[in-house]
Every structure is written in C-alpha cells, then in structure tokens.
N, C-alpha and C positions, 0 to 999 in steps of 0.2 A: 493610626498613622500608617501601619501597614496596610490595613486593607484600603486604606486612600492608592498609596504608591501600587499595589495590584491591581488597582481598580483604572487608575490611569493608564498601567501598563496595557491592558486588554484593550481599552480603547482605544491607543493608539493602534495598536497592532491589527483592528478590527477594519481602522480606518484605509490604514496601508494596504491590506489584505483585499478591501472595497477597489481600491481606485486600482491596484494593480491588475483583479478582474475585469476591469474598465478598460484599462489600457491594452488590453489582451485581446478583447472583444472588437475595440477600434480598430487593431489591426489584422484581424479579421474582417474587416469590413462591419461590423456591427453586429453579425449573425453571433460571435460568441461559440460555445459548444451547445449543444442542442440541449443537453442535460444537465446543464451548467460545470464550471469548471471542480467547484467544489460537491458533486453528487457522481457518487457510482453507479455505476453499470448497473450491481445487486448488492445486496450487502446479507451476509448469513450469521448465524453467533462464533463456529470456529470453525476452523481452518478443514476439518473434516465432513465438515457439514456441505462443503463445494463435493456435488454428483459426478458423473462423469454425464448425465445427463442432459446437466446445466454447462456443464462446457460443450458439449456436440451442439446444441441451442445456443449459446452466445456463439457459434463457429471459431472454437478455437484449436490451435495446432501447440502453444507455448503456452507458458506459465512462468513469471516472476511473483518467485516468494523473497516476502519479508522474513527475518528472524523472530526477535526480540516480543512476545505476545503476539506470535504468528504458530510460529512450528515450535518454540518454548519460551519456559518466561525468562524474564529478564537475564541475562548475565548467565543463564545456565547451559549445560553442552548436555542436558537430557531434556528429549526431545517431550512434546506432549504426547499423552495416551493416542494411539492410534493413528499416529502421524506417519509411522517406518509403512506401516500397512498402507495408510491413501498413499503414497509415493510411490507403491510396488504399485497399486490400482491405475496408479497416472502413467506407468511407466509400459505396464503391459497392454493400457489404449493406445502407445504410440506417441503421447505427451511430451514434449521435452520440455524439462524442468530447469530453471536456471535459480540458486536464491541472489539476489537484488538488493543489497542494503549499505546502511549510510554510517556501521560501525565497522570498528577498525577490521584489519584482518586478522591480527593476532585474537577477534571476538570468532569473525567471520571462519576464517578458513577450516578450522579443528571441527565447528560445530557440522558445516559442510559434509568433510570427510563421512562424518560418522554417521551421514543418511546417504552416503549415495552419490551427490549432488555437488556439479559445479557450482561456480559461484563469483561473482563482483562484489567487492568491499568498498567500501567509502565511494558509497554511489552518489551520494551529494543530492537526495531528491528534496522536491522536487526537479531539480536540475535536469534537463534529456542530459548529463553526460554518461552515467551509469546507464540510463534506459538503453544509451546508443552502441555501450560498451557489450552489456547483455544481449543486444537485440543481434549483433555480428558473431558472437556466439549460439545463436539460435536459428540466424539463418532464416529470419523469418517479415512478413511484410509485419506492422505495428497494429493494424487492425485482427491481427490472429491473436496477437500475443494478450493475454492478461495477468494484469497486476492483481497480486493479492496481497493485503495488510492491515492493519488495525487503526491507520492513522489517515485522515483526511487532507492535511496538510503537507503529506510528504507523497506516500504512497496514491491516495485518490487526484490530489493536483495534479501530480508528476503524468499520471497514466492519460490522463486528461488534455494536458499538454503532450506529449507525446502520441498519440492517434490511439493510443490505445486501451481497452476494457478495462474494469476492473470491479474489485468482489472487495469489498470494506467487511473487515473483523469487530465483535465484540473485544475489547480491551482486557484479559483473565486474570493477569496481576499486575499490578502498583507498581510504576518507576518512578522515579525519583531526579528531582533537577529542574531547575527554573523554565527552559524550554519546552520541556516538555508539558509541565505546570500549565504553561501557557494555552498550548495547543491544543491542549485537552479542553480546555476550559472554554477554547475557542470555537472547539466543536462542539459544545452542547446544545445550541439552537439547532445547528445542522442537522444532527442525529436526530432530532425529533421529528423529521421532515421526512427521515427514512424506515423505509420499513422493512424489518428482517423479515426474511422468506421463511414459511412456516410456521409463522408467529403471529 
C-alpha cells in the first residue's frame, strides 16, 4: 500500500512537472531553453571539483552556492574538506560569491558567517525571488552568474528559469523528508542523461 501511494505520488508530480515545462516553453514561444529547463550547464561530483578554469570558460564573474550537500552536509555548520580553501581560490580570481538557499536563516546565516560569505535565506527556488534578491547583491547581469547545487528541481530549474548557468552536485549525504524523498526520486532518469565532467 505504500509503495502504491509513492508510486502515485511520483506520477503525479512527474506529470505536473511535464506540463509546467510545457507551459514555460509556450510562453517562450515554443523555443523553450536550449538545454532544457531541467539540464545544467555541467555538472561535476563536488563542489570542489568546479576549476577556476571552468568558470573563466562558462564566462562567469558570480557564483550562488547552495548549502545543505553543497558546501556541508545536512544540518551541519562544518563545512566540507576543502571548501574554506576553493572560496579563498574564488575570491582571489575576483569571484563574488553569494550562498543562495531555501533554509531558514537561523540554518543559513551562522553557517555563512563562518566561510566568509554573504548570504539569502529562504530563497524559495526554484522561485526568481531569491535569484533576484542575490543577483542585486551581486551586481551582476544573470547570464555571468552561476548557480551551484546538488538538486535539479530547485537549484538547476531555478538557474534555468532565471537566465542563468549552472553546475549540478553529486548528492554526499542522506536528508530526510518526503520532499525531498520525492525530488530525488524524480531525478533519477535525469541524472542518467548527464554526465560528470572527468568521469
């Protein structure tokens, strides 16, 4: 009976998820995004693993980071291995870095603090409101900026809908909770479509 109610749940959500693409594209004119709404820019296994090489090639000037299975895992305010270090690297190319996310502040803003790093809470993505919030903090046109995160549905729609790049994460540890249950689950046709750089 559960895996009936799951199994329903995904399809529906597969289906909304279809036609909302759909109705995106129409009003676009039909053209759509070139690379579709749900497909990144690049996608690499972690957050480290983005060059500075690969940003002067995608021409970028900004960077929004995700949290949460971005720069650490879940719910913790220590950051992943070698993360303080790529953020000095981002920062001495000139990079402006802003983190981007859709947890609270009281998640957001401590973790912030302790890299360095502005920051927007309860970004609402994929919603442009947070993109639009970050982007007036950056100062920047939408097609410089990129999005970095572990999630398809949030992070890679959102960047997509908003004009701008983006770099999809391997997922490093487990969260927990029906939406995300979901999302996940919803991305795993997608993910097989993409391919990590160096892999």
């Amino acid at each position: 009976m559960h895996n009936e109610l799951c199994g329903a749940v995904l399809d529906k959500a597969e289906k909304i998820i279809m036609h909302y693409e759909l109705c995106i594209m129409n009003c676009q004119g039909g053209s759509g995004v070139k690379r579709g709404l749900l497909m990144p820019t690049a996608a690499v296994r972690n957050v480290t693993d983005i060059s500075i090489e690969l940003i002067k090639k995608l021409g970028i000037d900004a960077i929004l980071l995700d949290v949460d299975n971005t720069l650490a895992p879940p719910a913790s305010h220590k950051a992943y291995e070698g993360v303080h270090e790529w953020i000095a690297m981002l920062k001495e190319n000139h990079i402006a870095v802003v983190i981007c996310s859709n947890n609270y502040k009281k998640r957001v803003k401590p973790f912030s603090d302790s890299v360095g790093l502005d920051c927007v809470s309860m970004s609402l993505k994929p919603f442009p409101f947070g993109f639009n919030r970050a982007k007036r903090k950056l100062k920047e046109k939408p097609q410089s900026v990129l999005v970095v995160g572990d999630q398809i549905y949030t992070d890679v729609l959102g960047a997509n809908l908003a004009g701008m790049k983006s770099v999809l994460l391997v997922p490093r540890d487990e969260e927990h909770g029906v939406t995300i249950w979901i999302r996940r689950k919803l991305e795993v046709k997608i993910r097989k479509k993409i391919k990590i750089m160096g892999e």
